[in-house]
C-alpha positions, -999 to +999 in steps of 0.1 A: +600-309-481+571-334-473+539-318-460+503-327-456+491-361-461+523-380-482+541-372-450+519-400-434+531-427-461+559-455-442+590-446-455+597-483-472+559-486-475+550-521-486+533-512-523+509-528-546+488-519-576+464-533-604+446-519-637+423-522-661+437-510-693+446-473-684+428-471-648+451-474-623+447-485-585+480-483-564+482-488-527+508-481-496+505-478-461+504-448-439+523-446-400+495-455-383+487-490-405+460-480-430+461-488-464+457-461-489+446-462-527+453-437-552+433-439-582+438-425-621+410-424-643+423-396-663+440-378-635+451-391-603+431-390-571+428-407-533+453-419-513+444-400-483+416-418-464+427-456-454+404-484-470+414-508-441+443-507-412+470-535-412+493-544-389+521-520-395+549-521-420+523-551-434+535-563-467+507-553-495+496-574-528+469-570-545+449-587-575+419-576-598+401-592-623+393-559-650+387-539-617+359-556-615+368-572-587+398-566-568+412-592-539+439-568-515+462-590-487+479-581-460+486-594-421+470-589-391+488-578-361+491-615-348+503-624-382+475-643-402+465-633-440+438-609-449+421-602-473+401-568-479+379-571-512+360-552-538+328-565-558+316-538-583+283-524-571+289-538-540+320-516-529+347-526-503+345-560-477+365-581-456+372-613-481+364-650-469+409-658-464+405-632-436+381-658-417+407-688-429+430-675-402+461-688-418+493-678-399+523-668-415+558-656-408+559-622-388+583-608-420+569-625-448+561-606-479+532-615-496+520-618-532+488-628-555+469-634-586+441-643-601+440-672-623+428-663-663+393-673-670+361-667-661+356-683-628+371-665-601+403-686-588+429-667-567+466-679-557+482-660-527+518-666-515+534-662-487+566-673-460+557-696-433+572-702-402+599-723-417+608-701-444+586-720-473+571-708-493+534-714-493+503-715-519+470-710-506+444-709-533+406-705-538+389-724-565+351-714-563+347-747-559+329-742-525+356-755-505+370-719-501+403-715-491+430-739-489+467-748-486+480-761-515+518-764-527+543-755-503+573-742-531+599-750-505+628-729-489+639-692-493+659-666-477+643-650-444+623-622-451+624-627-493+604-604-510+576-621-533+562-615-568+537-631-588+519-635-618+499-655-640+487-654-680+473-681-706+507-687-729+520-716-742+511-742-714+474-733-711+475-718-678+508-709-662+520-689-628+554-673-623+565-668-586+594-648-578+616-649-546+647-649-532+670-685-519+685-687-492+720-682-513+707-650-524+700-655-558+668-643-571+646-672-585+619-681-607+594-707-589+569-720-626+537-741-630+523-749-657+492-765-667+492-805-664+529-803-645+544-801-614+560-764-598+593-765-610+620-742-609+627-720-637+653-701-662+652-670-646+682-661-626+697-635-604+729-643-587+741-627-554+713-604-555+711-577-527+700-591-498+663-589-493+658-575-527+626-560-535+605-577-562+578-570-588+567-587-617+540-584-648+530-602-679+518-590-710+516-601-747+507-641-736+492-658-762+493-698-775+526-688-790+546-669-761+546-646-735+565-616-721+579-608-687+591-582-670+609-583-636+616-555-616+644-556-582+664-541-564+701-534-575+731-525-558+737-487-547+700-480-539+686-486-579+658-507-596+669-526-622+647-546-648+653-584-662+630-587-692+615-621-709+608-618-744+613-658-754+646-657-732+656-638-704+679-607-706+683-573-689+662-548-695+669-509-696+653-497-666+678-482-639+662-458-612+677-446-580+655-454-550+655-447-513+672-479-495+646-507-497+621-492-516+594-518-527+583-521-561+551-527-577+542-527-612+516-533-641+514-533-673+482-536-705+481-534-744+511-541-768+528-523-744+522-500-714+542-505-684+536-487-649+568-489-620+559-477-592+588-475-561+598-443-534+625-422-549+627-396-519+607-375-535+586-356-508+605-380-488+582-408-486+553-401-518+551-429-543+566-422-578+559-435-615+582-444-643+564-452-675+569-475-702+554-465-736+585-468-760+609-458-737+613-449-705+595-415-688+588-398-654+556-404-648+538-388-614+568-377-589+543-377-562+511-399-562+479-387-540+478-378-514+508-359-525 
């Protein structure tokens, strides 16, 4: 039975999460809108004192750059993106897109990445008013943040994942999401081209599935994917890209419309993190290290 602090996580918390190499930073909401992180740097820890309140049942993403820096979005309560923001030595502040005051759709999801490189440039995603898609992005450019392109219709509510690597292409972003048909899609851009939409393809997916995605492995010669949503019957299942898209072993029961977040580092560790009903409403890990394992049932403040 759930007692103490998990009992304050939202049952279908909106969840995110980022890494460098083997320390982990995963955040959820608690009932009364704050966002909590739970750390591991050896041994889990946190999740019990918000970093920043949200409008509740918010959707989460969040970003880093080595942990370095670390970009967290969410909405206000009259629906414009935030952006909460960590600096190394400098500690936790609200980020420049908060100031932007960019509306969005009440029940968008949102999702976000930094761009590989040096320079920090940041992509976030998220459902406008007339269920599009939109890119906002910030270039260090001194222009700050701007719309940019609008990747065009999708259901009501879709859930939204995100990534980008150095592969092939140069630079490249992958943006998952689901059309209004209900087939889970792949919206791609890479370097010198136009957004276009690519091979990856769920049909008559779930309604509102949930979505997560990471890279790993990119390099001048290929890439690999993994994509992580919501099955039928209350399970996760995994499509994997390693050259060509096929599905991938992971199959976990879930609580009905658990979100998913994941991340992954080195040749290859994979973290999935989702609500299971354990404790009712903590956070669980599977892990990915040759096969599939429990991880943490329960992550702080468990």
């Amino acid at each position: 039975m759930a007692n103490g602090p998990v009992s304050q996580i939202v049952f279908r918390s909106a969840l995110a999460a980022c890494n460098n190499e083997a320390h982990l930073r995963v955040y959820s909401q608690a009932v009364l809108g704050g966002i909590r992180e739970s750390l591991y740097e050896g041994g889990w820890s946190g999740g019990a004192t918000p970093i920043v309140v949200a409008k509740l049942d918010s959707p989460i993403a969040c970003t880093s750059k080595g942990l370095t820096n670390i970009c967290l979005y969410y909405l206000s309560t009259d629906n414009k993106l935030c952006e909460y923001a960590y600096d190394s030595g400098k500690g936790w502040y609200q980020g420049a897109l908060t100031n932007s005051g960019f509306p969005v759709a009440a029940y968008t999801s949102i999702s976000a990445c930094f761009l590989p490189g040096s320079t920090l440039q940041l992509r976030v995603y998220a459902q406008v008013a007339d269920n599009s898609i939109q890119e906002f992005g910030f270039n260090s450019d001194g222009k700050g943040w701007q719309k940019m392109t609008n990747l065009g219709q999708a259901l009501t509510g879709t859930s939204l994942a995100t990534c980008s690597y150095s592969g092939p292409a140069g630079l490249s972003i992958r943006t998952y999401l689901q059309a209004p048909n209900l087939n889970l899609i792949e919206k791609a851009y890479d370097n010198g081209k136009s957004w276009y939409t690519g091979s990856f393809s769920v049909p008559n997916a779930v309604c509102r599935a949930s979505l997560a995605v990471c890279a790993f492995n990119a390099s001048s010669s290929g890439v690999s994917l993994r994509v992580y949503y919501s099955g039928k019957n209350d399970v996760l299942l995994e499509k994997a890209y390693d050259g060509s898209w096929y599905d991938g072993g992971f199959n976990q029961p879930c609580i009905p419309g658990s979100k998913v977040a994941v991340i992954a580092w080195g040749n290859v560790q994979i973290r999935v993190y989702f609500q299971n009903g354990t404790d009712v409403t903590a956070v669980s890990e599977w892990c990915w290290n040759g096969g599939w394992v429990a991880g943490n049932g329960a992550l702080p403040p468990a």
